[in-house]
N, C-alpha and C positions, 0 to 999 in steps of 0.2 A: 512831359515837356514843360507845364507851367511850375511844377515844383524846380527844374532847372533853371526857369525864366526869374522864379522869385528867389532862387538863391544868390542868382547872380545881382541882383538888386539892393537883396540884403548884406551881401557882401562887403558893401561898400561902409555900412554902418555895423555891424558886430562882427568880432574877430573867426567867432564856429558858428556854420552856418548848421542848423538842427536839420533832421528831416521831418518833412512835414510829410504825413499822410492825410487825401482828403476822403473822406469816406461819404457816402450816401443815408442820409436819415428818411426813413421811410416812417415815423414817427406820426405824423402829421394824417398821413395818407390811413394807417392802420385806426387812429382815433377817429375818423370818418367814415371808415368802415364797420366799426364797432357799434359809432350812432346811428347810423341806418338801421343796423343789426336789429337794435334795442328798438328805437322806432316800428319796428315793422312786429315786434310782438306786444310790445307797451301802447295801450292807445292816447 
């Protein structure tokens, strides 16, 4: 629904409107779990 809401938005400024896909980065969450990791055998 929001990639429809910003096509139509963006429509109004460029002539083809792309598809945007938004994906989830779990990135963040997995390097904080790594440091723990590390932590908990490194003192």
């Amino acid at each position: 629904m929001q990639n429809k809401h910003l096509g139509l938005e963006l429509k109004k400024h460029i002539q083809r409107v792309p598809n945007i896909d938004f994906v989830l980065d779990n990135t963040l969450d997995e390097m904080y779990r790594l440091n723990n990791l590390f932590y908990e055998f490194l003192p």
